[in-house]
C-alpha atoms as one frame of an Amber mdcrd trajectory, in Angstrom:
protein
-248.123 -75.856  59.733-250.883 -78.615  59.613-253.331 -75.751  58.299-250.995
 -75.329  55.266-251.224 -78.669  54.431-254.253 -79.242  54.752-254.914 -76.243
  52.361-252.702 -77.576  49.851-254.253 -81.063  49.935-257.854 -79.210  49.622
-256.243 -77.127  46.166-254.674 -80.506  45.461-258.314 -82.635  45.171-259.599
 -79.436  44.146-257.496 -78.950  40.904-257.624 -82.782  39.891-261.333 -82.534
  40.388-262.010 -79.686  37.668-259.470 -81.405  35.666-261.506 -84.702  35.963
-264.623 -82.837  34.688-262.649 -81.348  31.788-261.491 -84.788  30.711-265.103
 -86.024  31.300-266.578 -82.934  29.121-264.226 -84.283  26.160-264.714 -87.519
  26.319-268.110 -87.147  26.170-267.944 -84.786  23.226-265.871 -87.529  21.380
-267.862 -90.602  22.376-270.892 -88.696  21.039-269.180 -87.703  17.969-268.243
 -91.239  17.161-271.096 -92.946  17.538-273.373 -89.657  15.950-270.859 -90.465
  12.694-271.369 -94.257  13.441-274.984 -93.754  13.437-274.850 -92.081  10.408
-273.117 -93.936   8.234-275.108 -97.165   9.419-278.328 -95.564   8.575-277.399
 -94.536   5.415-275.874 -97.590   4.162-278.738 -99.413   5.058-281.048 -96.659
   3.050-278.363 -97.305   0.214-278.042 -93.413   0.206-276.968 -90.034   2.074
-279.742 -88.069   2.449-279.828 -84.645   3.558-282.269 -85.547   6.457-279.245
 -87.914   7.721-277.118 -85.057   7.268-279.636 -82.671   9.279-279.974 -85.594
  11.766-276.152 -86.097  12.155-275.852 -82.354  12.528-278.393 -81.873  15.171
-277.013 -85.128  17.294-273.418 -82.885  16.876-274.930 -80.058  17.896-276.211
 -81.793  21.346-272.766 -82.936  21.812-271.401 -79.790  21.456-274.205 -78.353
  23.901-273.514 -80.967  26.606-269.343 -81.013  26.546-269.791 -77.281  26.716
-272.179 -76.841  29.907-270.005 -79.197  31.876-266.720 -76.820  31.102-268.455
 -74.500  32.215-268.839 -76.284  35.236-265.430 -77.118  35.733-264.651 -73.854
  34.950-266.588 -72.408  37.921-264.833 -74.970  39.978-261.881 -74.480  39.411
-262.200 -70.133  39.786-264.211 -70.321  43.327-262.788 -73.133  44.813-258.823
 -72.162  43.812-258.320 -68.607  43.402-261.507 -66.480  43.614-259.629 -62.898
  42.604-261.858 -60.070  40.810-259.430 -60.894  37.862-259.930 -64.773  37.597
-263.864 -64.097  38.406-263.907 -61.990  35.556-261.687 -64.191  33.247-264.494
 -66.965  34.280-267.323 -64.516  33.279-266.090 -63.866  29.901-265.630 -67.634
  29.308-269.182 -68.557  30.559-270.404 -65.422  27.895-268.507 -66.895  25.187
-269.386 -69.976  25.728-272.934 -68.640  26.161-272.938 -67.510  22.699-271.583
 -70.500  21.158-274.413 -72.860  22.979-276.991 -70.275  21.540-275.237 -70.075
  17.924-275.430 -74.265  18.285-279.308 -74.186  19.561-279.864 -71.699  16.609
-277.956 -74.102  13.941-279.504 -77.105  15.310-283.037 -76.813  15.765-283.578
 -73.339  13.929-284.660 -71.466  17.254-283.128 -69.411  19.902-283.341 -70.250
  23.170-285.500 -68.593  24.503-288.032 -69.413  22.022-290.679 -72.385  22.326
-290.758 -74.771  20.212-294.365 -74.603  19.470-293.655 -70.750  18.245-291.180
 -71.451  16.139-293.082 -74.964  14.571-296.258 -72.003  14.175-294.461 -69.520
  12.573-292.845 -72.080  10.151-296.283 -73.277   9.365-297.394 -70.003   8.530
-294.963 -69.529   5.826
């Protein structure tokens, strides 16, 4: 009997810890987000104008946001699937979400700095340069 409980206390922390991680991942996507905008609107008042390398700058500190708040859902994601119910069925529910999110984190990269991932920087600065 003291096994069972013990097991349910361990899902218990378990659950509330992946939840604590998703509440983290959003909060830190909307702190960023408000002081990104913050920043933005500062800086251009005090140019007197909205420029469109504020707007690339605001976009690209968005971007990071986005980027961070997603890798740590993925994280509680993974949590969450081994630690509570590791079945072929949520394994491959969690492999579909890391892919998606995989794409959107590459789509973001792409948007934001105009590269893929896998690309250096210095290759991509080059071949811009070339043009």
């Amino acid at each position: 009997m003291d096994g069972a409980v013990e097991h349910t206390g361990y899902l218990l922390w378990v659950q509330r810890g992946a939840a604590v991680i998703e509440v983290l991942a959003v909060a830190l996507i909307i702190c960023f987000i408000l002081i990104a905008t913050i920043a933005w609107v500062a800086r251009a008042a005090r140019e007197g104008e909205f420029t469109l390398e504020h707007y690339n700058r605001y976009r690209s500190m968005l971007g990071r946001a986005l980027l961070l708040g997603l890798e740590i859902l993925v994280a509680a994601d993974v949590v969450r699937t081994v630690a509570l119910e590791p079945t072929l069925k949520n394994v491959a529910t969690l492999g579909l979400l890391v892919v998606v999110r995989t794409f959107l984190s590459w789509s973001i990269i792409l948007e934001v700095e105009g590269r893929w991932p896998w690309q250096s920087r210095t290759a991509v600065d080059s071949e811009s340069n070339d043009m």
